[in-house]
N, C-alpha and C positions, 0 to 999 in steps of 0.2 A: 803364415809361419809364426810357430811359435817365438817371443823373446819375453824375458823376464820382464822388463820395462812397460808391454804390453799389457804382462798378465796384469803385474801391478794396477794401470791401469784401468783395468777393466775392476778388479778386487774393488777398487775404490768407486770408480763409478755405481757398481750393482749397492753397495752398501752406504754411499752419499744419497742415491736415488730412496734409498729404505729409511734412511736419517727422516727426508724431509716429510716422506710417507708418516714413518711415525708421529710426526710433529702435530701435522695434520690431523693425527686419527686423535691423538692426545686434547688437540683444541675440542672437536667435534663430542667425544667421548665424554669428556672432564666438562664441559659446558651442559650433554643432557642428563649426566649423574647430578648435576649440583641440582635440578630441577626437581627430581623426582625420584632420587635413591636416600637408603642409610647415610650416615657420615663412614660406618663399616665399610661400605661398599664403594661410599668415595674416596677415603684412604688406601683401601688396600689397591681400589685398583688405580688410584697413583701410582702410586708404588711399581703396578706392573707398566706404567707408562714412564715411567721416570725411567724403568731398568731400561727398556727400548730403546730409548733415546742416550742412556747412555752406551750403549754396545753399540750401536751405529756408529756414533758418534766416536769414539774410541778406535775401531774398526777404519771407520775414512780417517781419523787422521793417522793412523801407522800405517795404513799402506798410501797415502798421502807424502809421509815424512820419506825425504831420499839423506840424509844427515845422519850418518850410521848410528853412531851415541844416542841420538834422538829416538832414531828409530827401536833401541834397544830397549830403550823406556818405557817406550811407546807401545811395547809389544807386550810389556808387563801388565799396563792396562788395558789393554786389547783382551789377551787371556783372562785376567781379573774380570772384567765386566761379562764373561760367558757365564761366572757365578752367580753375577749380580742377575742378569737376565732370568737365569732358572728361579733362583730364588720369589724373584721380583710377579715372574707366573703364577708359580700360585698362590703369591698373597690372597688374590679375591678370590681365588675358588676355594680356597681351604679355610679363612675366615667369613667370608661373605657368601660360600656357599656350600660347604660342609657344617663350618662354625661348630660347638660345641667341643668335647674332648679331644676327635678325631680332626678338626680341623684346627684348633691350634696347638696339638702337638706335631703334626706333619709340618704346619708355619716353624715351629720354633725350633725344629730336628733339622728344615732344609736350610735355614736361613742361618745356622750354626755349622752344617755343611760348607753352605759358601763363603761362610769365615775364614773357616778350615784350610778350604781349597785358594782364598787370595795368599792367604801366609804361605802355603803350599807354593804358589805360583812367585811370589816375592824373592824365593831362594830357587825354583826349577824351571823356571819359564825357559821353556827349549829343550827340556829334559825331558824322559821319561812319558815322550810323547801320546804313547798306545795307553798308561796308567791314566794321564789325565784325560783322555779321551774318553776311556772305561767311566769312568769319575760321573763325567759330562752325563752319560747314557744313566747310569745308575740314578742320579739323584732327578733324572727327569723323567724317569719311570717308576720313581717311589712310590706315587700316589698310587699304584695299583694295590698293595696292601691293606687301599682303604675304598675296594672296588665295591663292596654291598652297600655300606654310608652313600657313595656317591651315586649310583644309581637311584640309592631312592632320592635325597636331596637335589640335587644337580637334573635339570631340563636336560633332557636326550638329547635336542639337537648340541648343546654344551660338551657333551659327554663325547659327540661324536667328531666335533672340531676338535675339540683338546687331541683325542686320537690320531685324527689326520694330522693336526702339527707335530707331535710329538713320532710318527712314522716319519715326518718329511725330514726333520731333525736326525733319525737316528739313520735314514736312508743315504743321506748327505756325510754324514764319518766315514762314507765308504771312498769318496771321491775327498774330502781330507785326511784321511791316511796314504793316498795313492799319489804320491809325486811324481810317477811314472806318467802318466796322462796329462797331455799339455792341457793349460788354463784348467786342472784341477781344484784347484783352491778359489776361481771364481764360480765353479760349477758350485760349490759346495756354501759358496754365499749363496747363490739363487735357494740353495734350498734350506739353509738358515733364513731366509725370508719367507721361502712360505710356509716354515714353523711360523716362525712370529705371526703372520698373515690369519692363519689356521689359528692359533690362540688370542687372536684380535675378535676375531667372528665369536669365537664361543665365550668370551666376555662379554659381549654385546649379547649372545644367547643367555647368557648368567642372568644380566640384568632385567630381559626383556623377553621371557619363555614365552 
């Protein structure tokens, strides 16, 4: 039977369990980048590790927090940190593996996006739910505009995880817009995580065609 206390719950277990995934993939990752990549490729994809860990992180502690004020906060950066995450992706694929005009102008249009969208979130967090959702889909399917750059640069299998994450992502809004359906909103962390998962793999593809 469904209760809210559960779903909670559960919100927080799937995306605690993904916190510490991330951490791990972050050590593992950031330790064979220092060995044998760019400083490019080691920055930027910090960057998409640092985003990880912080939207997990974020993520388990407001559905963690039961202290309503708290939780209000807490929702603020909750929401916030889904900017950070988009953004935080394509760092390495756009400068470490588009790089040139088309990959740091998409760096510097998404990453101005998600500035956008925390100020945004700062004043409407709760609000205007389906806008910032649209939002979320838009700026994580921008990189299509720059779909012939990245075939030739960017290794196929790369090209083919970024996809899959980026499906699981936008397949997943379907089951976070639907409140109707009990434990919706942890169904839709499972698959905010195997976005993240799907764009884990094709960083590692980036690196290592």
């Amino acid at each position: 039977m469904w209760t809210r206390a559960k779903e909670e719950s559960l919100n927080f277990i799937t995306h605690f369990a993904a916190l510490v995934s991330a951490a791990l993939y972050t050590i593992w990752t950031m330790g064979a980048f220092a060995r044998d990549q760019g400083a490019l490729m080691i920055v930027s994809s910090a960057l998409f590790c640092a985003s990880m860990i912080t939207l997990y992180a974020a993520s388990s502690l407001y559905h963690l927090a039961r202290e309503e004020s708290v939780k209000r906060r807490l929702k603020v950066f909750d929401h916030s940190a889904i900017f950070v995450l988009i953004a935080g992706t394509y760092s390495p694929f756009t400068l470490a593996g588009l790089g040139g005009a088309w990959g740091w102008s998409l760096f510097g249009v998404v990453w101005g996006l998600a500035v956008a969208g925390i100020v945004f979130k700062l004043f409407f967090t709760g609000r205007f739910k389906l806008v910032s959702t649209l939002l979320y889909i838009a700026m994580g399917w921008l990189i299509v505009i720059a779909v012939k750059p990245m075939i030739n640069r960017l290794p196929a299998p790369a090209i083919a995880w970024l996809v899959a994450g980026g499906l699981a992502y936008t397949l997943g809004t379907l089951f976070y817009l639907n409140k109707k359906l009990p434990f919706s909103h942890a169904i839709w962390h499972l698959f905010v995580v195997l976005g993240t998962a799907g764009h884990a793999v094709a960083l590692r593809f980036l690196a290592y065609p």
